[in-house]
C-alpha positions in Angstrom: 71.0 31.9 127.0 68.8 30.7 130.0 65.4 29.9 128.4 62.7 31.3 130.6 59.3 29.2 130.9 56.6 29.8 127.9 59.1 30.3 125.4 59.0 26.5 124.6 56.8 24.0 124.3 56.8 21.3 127.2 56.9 18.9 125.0 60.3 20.3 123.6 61.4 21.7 127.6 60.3 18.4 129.6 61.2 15.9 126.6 65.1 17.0 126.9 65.0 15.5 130.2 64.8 11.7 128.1 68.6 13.2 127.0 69.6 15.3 129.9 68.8 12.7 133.1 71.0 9.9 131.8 73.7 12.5 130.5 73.7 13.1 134.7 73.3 9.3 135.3 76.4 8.8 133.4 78.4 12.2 134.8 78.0 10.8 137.9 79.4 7.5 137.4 82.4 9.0 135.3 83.4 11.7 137.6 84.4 8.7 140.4 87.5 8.6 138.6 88.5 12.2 139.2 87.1 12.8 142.4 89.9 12.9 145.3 90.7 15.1 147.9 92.2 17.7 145.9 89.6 17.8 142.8 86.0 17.6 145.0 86.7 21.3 146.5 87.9 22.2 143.2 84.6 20.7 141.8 83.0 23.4 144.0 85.0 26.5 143.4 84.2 26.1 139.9 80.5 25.5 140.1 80.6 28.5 142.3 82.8 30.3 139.9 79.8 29.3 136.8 77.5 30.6 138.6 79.4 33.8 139.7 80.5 34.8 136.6 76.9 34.0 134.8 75.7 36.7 137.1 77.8 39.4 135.0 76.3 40.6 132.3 77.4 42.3 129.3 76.2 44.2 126.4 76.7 42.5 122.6 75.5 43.6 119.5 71.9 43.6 118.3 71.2 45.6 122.2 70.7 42.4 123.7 72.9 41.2 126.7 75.2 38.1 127.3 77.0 36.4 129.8 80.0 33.9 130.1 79.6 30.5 131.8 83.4 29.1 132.6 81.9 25.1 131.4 85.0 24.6 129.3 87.8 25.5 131.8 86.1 22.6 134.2 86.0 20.3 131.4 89.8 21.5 130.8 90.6 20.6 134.2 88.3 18.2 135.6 87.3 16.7 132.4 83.7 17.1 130.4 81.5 14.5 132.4 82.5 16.6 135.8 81.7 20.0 134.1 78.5 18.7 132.9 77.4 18.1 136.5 79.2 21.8 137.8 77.1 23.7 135.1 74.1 21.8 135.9 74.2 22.6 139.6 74.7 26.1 139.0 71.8 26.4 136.2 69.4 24.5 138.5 70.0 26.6 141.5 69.8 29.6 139.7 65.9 28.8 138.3 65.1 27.3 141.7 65.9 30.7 143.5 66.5 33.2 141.4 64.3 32.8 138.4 67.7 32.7 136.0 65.9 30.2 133.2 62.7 28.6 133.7 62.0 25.5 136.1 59.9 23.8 133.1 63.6 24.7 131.3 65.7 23.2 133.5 66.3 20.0 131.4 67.1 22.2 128.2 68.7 24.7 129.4 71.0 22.1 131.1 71.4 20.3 128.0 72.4 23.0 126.3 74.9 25.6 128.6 75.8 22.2 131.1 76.0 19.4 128.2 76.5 20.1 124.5 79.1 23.8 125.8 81.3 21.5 127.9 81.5 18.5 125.2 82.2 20.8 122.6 84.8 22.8 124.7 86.6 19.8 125.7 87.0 17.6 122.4 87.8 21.5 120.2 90.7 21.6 123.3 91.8 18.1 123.0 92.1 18.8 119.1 93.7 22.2 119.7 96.1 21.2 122.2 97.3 18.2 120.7 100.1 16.3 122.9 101.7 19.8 123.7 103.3 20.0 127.0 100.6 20.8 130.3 102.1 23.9 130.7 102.9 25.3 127.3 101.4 28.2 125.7 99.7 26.0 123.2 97.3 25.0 126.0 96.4 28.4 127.2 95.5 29.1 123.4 93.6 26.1 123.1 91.4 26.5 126.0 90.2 30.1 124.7 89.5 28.9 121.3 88.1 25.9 122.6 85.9 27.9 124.9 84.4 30.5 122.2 83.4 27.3 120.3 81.8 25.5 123.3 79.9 28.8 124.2 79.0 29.9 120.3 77.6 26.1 119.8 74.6 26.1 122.7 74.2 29.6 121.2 73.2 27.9 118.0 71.0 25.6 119.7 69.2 27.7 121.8 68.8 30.1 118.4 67.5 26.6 116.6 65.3 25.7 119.3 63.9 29.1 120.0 63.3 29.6 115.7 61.5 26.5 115.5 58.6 27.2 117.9 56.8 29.5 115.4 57.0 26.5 112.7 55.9 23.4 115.4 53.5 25.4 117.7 51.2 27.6 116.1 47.4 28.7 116.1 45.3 30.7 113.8 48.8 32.4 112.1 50.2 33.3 115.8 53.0 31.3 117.4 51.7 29.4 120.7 55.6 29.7 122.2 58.0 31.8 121.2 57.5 34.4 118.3 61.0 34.3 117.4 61.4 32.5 113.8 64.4 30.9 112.4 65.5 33.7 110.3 65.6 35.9 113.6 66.5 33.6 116.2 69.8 32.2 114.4 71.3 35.4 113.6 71.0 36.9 116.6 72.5 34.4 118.9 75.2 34.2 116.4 75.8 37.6 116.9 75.2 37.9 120.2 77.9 35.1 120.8 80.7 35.2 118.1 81.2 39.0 118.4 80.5 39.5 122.5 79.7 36.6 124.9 82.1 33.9 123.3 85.1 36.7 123.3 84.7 36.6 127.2 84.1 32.9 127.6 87.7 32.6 125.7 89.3 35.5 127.6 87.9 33.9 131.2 88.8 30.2 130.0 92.4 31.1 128.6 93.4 33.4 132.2 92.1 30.5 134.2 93.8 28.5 132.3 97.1 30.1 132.7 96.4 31.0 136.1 96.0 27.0 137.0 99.5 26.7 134.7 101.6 29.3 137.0 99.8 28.7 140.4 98.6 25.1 140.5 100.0 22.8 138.2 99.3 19.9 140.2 95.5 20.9 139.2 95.9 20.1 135.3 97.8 16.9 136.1 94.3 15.2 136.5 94.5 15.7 132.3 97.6 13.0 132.4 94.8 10.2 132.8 92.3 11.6 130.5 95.1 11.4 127.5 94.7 7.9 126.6 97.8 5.8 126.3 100.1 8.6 126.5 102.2 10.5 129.1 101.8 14.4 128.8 104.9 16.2 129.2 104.3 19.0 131.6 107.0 21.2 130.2 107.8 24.6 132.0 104.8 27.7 132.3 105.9 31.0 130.7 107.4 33.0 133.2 105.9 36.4 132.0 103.5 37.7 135.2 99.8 36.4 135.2 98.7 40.1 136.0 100.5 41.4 133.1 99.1 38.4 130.7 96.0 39.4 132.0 96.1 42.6 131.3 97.0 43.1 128.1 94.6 39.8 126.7 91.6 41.7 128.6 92.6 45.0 127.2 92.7 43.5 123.6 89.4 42.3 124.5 88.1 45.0 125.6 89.0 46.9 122.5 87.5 44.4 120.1 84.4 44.4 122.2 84.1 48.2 121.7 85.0 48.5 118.3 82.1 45.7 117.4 80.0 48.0 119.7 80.6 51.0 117.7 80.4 49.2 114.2 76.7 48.0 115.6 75.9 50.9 117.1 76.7 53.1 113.6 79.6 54.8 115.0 77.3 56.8 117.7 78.7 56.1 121.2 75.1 57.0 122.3 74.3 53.5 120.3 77.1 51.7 121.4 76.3 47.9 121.1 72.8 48.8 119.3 71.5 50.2 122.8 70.0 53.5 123.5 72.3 54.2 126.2 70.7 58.0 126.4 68.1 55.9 128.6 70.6 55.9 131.2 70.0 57.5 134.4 73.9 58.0 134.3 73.6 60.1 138.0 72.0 56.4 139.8 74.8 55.1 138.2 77.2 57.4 139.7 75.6 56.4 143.0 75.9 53.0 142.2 79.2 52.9 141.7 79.8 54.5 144.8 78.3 52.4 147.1 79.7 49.3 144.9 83.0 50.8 145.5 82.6 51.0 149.6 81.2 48.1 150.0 84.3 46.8 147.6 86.7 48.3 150.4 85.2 46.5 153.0 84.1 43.4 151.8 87.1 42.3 149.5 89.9 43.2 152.6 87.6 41.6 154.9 86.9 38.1 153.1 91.1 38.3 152.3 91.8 38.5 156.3 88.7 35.9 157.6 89.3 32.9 155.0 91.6 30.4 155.6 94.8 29.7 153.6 93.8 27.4 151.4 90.7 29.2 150.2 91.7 33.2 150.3 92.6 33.3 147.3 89.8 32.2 145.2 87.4 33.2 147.8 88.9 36.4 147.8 88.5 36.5 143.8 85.0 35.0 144.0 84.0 38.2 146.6 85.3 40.9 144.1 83.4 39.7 141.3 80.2 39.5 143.7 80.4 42.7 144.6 81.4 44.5 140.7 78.7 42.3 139.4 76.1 44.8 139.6 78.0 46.9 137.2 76.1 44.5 134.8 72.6 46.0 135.5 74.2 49.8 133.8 73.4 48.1 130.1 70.0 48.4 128.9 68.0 46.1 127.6 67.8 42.2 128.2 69.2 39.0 127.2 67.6 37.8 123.5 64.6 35.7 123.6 64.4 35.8 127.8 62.1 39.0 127.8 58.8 39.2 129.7 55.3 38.5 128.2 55.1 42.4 128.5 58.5 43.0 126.0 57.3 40.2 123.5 53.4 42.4 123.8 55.6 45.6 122.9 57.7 43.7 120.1 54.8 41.4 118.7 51.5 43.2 119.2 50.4 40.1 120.7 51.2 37.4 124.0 51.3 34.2 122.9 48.7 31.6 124.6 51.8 29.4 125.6 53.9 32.0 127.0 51.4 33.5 128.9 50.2 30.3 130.4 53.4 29.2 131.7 55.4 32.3 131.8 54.3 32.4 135.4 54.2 28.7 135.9 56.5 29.2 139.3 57.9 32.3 141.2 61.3 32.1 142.3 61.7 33.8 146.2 65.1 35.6 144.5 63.7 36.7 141.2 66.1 38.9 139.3 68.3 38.7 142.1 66.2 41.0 144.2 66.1 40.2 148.2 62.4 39.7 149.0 62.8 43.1 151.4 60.5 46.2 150.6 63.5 48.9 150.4 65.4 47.1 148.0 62.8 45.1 145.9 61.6 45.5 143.0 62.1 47.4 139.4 60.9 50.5 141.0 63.4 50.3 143.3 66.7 52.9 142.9 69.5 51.7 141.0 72.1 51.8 143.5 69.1 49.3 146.0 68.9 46.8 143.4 72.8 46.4 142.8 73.1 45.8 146.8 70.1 43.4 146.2 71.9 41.7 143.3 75.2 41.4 145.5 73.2 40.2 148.7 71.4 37.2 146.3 75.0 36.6 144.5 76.6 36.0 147.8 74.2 33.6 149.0 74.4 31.7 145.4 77.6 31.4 145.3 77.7 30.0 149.3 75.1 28.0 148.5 76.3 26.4 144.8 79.5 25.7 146.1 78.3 23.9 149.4 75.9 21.7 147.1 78.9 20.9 144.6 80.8 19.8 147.5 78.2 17.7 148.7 77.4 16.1 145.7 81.1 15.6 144.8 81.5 13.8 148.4 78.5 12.0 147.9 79.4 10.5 144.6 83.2 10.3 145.6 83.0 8.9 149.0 86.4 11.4 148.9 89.3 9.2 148.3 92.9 10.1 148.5 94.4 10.6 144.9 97.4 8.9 143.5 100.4 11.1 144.4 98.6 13.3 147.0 101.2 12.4 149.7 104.0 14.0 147.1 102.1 17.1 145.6 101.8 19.9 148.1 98.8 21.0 149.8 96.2 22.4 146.9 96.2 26.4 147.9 93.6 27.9 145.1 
């Protein structure tokens, strides 16, 4: 869903920045009111936790790839005006370093994953969830609907925006942007969303969700003030064990997932999602997975015993999805409508004059998540070197995203002490 540069016109890329930079304007005026001592490291953790769990992709149907973004859990917790400026961080970093979205894209691609997902998200939950007690099972059903509409709306967009370049920007019968027309565009984020990428955002946003319910309750209280002229009940969290609620909603995912990938695929496993998965070199995968699982051993155990209480948990969590994040790069293919000038040359017959003017407008020092070190850079590179790369680069995101978040949330808080923080205990994520 990250628009690289080239695929729009900068009229269309820099002019959502007249919508985007007040939308942050306002965010950080709003969030005040929710910033305290317990919600600006929380602010953090989930801008790392965007960012982190952007970084795992997955395949969907049509043979394209997709990602989750976690914009409506924040905007469940923290409220939308905080999760537009978490999601924003997380994109911005990620085209600043790592070349995830284009910098000319920032504004858009803010506006659409860090603005218009979170809103959506939010206002579907508030509807959902009704006045239903904080910790019923109404709310953890509300936030995963809630999310798979927040997620499957900035699909549309970015489908609608990508569809109308061919109409807008053209030249001589050739599209000056991106190639992709309506009739494409549209269906195939839809697809790509509603029957992959939007079945993980709800799966991610309902756990979390239910997670926050069993562990941290004094987390969702924050909501208490965003329910206007009411008192939410808080009620009493379902006592069945988060692990097993985990389980069986992720294995019910998984199967969906599988089945849709079969049905697209024409029943052939070999076509499983619409991907040639024959492609494969399934022995640098093996590899892969064995140095993924080492450094797993080491790294997960180690982060568990060198963090301090009131981080190990979710710095634990963050680690284990850093490290099994590489398991994304097995799927073939690419995301739809982020290929390189060389796939839309080998889908189109042509380059168009836009994209290949500002496709390589600015080079990130991270692209594609590789380290900028001859033995593991680059797509020649073996597959087992670029998923250490890829974990090395998601490391330091996730450091650095989180340590801007916190700054930022201190800076526009000036961290005060919440009402009732003398009487809740110590926030332990």
């Amino acid at each position: 869903m990250h628009i690289p540069d080239g695929y729009l016109s900068p009229i269309v890329s820099l002019g959502a920045g007249a919508v985007t930079i007040p939308v942050w304007a306002i965010a950080s005026h709003k969030v005040k009111s929710v910033l305290n001592n317990r919600t600006v490291p929380l602010l953090a953790i989930f801008s790392a936790f965007v960012f982190t769990i952007m970084m795992f992709n997955i395949p969907v149907p049509g043979g394209t790839t997709a990602h989750a973004v976690g914009g409506t859990l924040i905007a469940v917790v923290l409220g939308p005006w905080a999760a537009v400026l978490g999601v924003s961080m997380a994109l911005i970093l990620q085209a600043l370093f790592f070349g995830d979205g284009g910098v000319l894209a920032i504004f858009i691609n803010c506006l659409n994953i860090g603005v218009v997902l979170p809103f959506v998200g939010y206002y579907t939950y508030r509807l959902l969830a009704g006045r239903s007690p904080l910790l019923s099972g109404r709310r953890v059903w509300a936030a995963g609907i809630a999310a798979f509409m927040g997620i499957t709306a900035a699909g549309l967009l970015v489908g609608l925006q990508l569809g109308l370049q061919p109409l807008l920007f053209s030249e001589n019968g050739y599209a000056l942007y991106s190639p992709y027309g309506l009739g494409e565009a549209l269906p195939a984020m839809l697809i790509s969303h509603v029957l992959g990428a939007s079945i993980v955002e709800g799966f991610v946003t309902a756990l979390g969700v239910a997670y926050l319910q069993k562990n941290h309750p004094e987390y969702l209280t924050t909501l208490k003030s965003m329910v206007s002229g009411s008192n939410v009940p808080e009620g009493q969290a379902t006592r069945r064990p988060l692990w097993q609620t985990g389980l069986i909603s992720g294995s019910v995912a998984l199967v969906v997932l599988l089945a849709l990938g079969l049905i697209s695929g024409g029943g052939d496993p070999a076509k499983l999602f619409g991907t040639d998965w024959t492609t494969v070199r399934w022995s640098d995968v093996g590899i892969m997975m064995l140095i993924v699982a080492i450094i797993f051993a080491i790294l997960v155990p180690l982060t568990w015993l060198i963090l301090p209480a009131r981080i190990k948990k979710v710095g634990t969590y963050f680690m284990a999805v850093a490290v099994i994040a590489p398991l994304g790069l097995i799927t073939p293919g690419f995301a739809y409508g982020e290929g390189s000038a060389a796939d839309v040359q080998q889908a189109f017959g042509y380059v168009p004059k836009g994209l290949h003017a500002f496709s390589s407008f600015f080079s990130a020092p991270f692209a594609d998540y590789n380290i900028p070190l001859p033995f593991f850079n680059g797509s020649e590179a073996h597959l087992w070197q670029q998923a250490v790369g890829y974990e090395i680069t998601g490391i330091i995101g996730i450091l650095l995203v989180g340590a801007i978040a916190y700054g930022l949330a201190l800076l526009i808080g000036k961290t005060k002490k919440g009402p009732g923080d003398n009487t809740i205990r110590e926030a332990q994520v």
